[in-house]
N, C-alpha and C positions, 0 to 999 in steps of 0.2 A: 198483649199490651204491656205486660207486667216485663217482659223481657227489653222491650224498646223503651218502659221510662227508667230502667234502671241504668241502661245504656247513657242514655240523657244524662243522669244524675250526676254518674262516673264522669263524664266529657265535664262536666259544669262543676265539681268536685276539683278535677283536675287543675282547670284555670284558677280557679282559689290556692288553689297548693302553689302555684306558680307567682301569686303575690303575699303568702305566708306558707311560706318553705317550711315555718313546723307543725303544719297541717300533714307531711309527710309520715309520721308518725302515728299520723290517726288511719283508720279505714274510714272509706267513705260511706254515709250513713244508707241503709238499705228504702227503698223507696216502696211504698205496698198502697194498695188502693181499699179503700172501703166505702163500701155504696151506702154506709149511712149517714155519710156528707153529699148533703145537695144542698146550701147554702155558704156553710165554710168551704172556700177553694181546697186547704190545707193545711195541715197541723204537721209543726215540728216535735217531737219525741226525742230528746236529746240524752235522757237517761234510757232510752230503749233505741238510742243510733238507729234513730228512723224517722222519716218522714211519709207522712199520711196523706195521702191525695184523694177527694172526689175524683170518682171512674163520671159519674154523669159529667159533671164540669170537664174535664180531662177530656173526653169525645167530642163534646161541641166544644173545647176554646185551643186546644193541642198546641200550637204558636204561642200562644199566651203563659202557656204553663212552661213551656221551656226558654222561653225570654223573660218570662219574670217570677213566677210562683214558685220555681224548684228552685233558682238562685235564691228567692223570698226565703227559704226554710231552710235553704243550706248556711245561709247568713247565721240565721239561728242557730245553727247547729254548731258552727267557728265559732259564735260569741261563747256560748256555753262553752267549747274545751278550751279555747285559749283563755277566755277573762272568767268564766266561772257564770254561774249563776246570776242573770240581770235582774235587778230590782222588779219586779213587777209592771211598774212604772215607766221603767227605762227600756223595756221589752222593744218596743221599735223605735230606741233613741239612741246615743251616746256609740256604742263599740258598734253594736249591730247598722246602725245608721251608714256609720262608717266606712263597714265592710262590704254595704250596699253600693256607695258612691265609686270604693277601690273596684269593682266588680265592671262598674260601668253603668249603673242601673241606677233611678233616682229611688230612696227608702220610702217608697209608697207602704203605709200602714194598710191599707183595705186595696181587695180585688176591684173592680169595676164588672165583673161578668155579671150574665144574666142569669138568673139563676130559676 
């Protein structure tokens, strides 16, 4: 699994860098699973160039996580190296929102899966 969501990540990485070309610059952030998320879908780790995924969530919702939750925390990950650190606040507002909309995808704040 860890081999096909990184795959993922890189392909959805990539399309980002195609609508900010100095995304080019950066490596794409490495994608790792830990099974002591079974409510959080996913956490972005932007000072550790990583994003964190539930393995339980990831096996039942698979489509979900590569149409919306790896873009969700790659967002994250572009806000942080191009704008810097977002307010607390502004976390799923302003640049990240943004970068959701350029993406294609509406900047839904929370999952919907079951959990």
């Amino acid at each position: 699994f860890l081999k096909e969501i990184n795959e993922i990540t890189r392909q959805c990485w990539s399309r980002f860098v195609i609508l900010y070309p100095s995304l080019a610059a950066h490596k794409c952030p490495l994608a790792v699973f830990d099974n002591r998320l079974t409510k959080t879908a996913a956490i972005s780790e932007p000072a550790n160039e990583r994003i964190v995924l539930s393995f339980k969530l990831y096996r039942a919702n698979k489509q979900e996580y590569i149409n919306q939750l790896i873009p969700h925390e790659l967002a994250h990950e572009i806000d942080f190296r191009l704008f810097g650190e977002p307010d607390v606040v502004d976390w799923h507002r302003g640049n990240w929102a943004a970068i959701m909309v350029a993406y294609g995808i509406p900047p839904n704040e929370f999952h919907e899966l079951e959990t």
